[in-house]
N, C-alpha and C positions, 0 to 999 in steps of 0.2 A: 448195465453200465451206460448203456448208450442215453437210456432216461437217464440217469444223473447228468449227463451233460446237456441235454435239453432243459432240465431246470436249473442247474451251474449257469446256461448261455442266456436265459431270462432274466434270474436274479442279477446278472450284471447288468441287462439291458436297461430293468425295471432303476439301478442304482444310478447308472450313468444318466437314464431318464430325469431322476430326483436330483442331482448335482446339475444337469440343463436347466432344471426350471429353477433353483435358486440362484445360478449364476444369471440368468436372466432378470429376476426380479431384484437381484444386488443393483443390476446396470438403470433398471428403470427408474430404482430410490435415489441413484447418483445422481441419473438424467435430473429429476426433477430436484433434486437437491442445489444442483448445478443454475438450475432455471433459476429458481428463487431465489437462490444468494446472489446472481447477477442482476436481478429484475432488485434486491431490496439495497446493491452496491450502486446502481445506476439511480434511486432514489431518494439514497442519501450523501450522495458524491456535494461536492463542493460547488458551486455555482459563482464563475468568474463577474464581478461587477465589471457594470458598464465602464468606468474610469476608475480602474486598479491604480493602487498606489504599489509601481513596482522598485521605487529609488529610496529602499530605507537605512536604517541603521542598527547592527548591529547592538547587541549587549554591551560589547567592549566600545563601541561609539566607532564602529568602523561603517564606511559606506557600502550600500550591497548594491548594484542595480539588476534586479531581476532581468527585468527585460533585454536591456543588452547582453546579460551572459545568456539572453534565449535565441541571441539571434549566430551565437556562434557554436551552440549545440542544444539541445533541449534540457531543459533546466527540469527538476524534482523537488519542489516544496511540500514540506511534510508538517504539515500541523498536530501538533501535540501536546500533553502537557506533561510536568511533574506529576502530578498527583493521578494521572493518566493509568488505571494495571495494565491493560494493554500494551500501552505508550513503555512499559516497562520490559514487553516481550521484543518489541518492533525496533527501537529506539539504537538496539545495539548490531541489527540488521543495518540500520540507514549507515548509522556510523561505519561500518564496513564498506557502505558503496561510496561514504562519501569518500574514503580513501582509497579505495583502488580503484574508481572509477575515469574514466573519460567525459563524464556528464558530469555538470555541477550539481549540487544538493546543496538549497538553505532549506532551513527548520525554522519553522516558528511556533514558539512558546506559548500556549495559549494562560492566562492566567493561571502564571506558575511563578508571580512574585517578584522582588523587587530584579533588579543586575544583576547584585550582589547575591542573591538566597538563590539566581538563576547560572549563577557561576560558579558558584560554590557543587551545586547539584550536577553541574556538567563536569567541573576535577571529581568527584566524587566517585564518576560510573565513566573515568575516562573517555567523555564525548569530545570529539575535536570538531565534530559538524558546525558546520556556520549556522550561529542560529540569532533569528531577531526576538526581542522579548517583546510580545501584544499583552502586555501586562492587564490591560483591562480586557482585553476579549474580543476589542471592538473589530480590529483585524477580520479575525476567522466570522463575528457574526456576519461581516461585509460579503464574505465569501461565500452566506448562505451555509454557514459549516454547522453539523448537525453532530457528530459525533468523533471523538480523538479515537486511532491518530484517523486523519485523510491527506490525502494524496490527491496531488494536482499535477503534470506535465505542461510547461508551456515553453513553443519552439514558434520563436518570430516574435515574441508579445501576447502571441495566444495561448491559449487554454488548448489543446489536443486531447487530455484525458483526465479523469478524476476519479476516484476511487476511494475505499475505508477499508477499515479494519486490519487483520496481518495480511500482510502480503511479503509471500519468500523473496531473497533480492533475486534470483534468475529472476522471477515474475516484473520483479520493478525495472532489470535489465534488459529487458524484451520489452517490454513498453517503451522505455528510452530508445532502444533503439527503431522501435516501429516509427516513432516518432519523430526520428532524426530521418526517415523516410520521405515526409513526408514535403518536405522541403522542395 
C-alpha cells in the first residue's frame, strides 16, 4: 500500500509537471504573439501630416473642427470604409463610444461613395457617429494610412496615438483617457 502511494504521489507530480510546461509555453506564444502584433500595429498606425487639414465638413455639410474639439478633450478619429469587413466588426464598437462617451469621435469614410450612398449606409446599420466623407481617399493617403479601420487620438492639435485593426472600446477608452493625461 504504501508503494501505491509512492507511484499515486509521482504520477501526480509527473502530471502537474506536464500542465507547468504547457502553461508556460501558452505564456511564451502570447508573449511573442503580443510582441509582433504591437511591433506590426506600430508599423502600420497612421502617420499625422505636417499641415493636417483638421476644419472639415461633414456628409451632411456640417462643420467639424478636429483640432479645437482636441484641445478640450482628446479627440478618436477612426478611418474606415463601407466596403471595409472589418470596418463591419469595429464600426458598431465606435458607434457605441461615440454615444456614451466623454471624448469626441469623428469617422471618416475612406472611399465609400458618394453623401448620399454614405448616408443611406450609415441609416442602414444605425450609425449616428460623426462622420466626414474622403470620397476619393486622399484624406487617409495624407495620413500615410495603410489599412481600415485605424485609429488616430489627437489632444491639443496632436497626434498622441495611432493604431489598426479591432480594437475593444475599453481598449479605445483607456487610450482616451491616457491621453487626456497627458495635458
Amino acid at each position: 500500500m504504501n508503494h501505491t502511494k509512492v507511484i499515486d504521489s509521482a504520477a501526480v507530480h509527473t502530471q502537474a509537471s506536464r500542465w507547468g510546461q504547457r502553461v508556460w509555453s501558452i505564456l511564451k506564444y502570447l508573449v511573442l504573439f503580443l510582441v509582433i502584433y504591437t511591433l506590426i500595429n506600430w508599423w502600420r498606425q497612421p502617420v499625422m501630416p505636417a499641415a493636417p487639414q483638421l476644419q472639415l465638413t461633414d456628409y451632411q455639410a456640417q462643420s467639424v473642427d478636429i483640432e479645437a474639439l482636441s484641445y478640450n478633450a482628446p479627440v478618436l478619429v477612426y478611418f474606415w470604409g463601407t466596403w471595409c469587413s472589418v470596418c463591419k466588426l469595429t464600426s458598431p464598437t465606435i458607434d457605441a463610444l461615440a454615444q456614451s462617451s466623454a471624448y469626441p469621435v469623428v469617422t471618416i469614410a475612406t472611399q465609400s461613395g458618394s453623401n448620399e450612398q454614405l448616408g443611406a449606409y450609415l441609416n442602414e446599420h444605425n450609425f449616428n457617429f460623426v462622420t466626414i466623407n474622403d470620397e476619393s481617399g486622399e484624406m487617409f493617403e495624407q495620413w500615410q494610412g495603410q489599412v481600415t479601420p485605424s485609429y488616430v487620438i489627437l489632444k491639443d492639435g496632436k497626434m498622441t496615438q495611432g493604431l489598426t485593426g479591432i480594437q475593444p472600446e475599453w481598449s479605445l477608452r483607456l487610450r482616451l483617457w491616457l491621453s487626456s493625461l497627458l495635458s
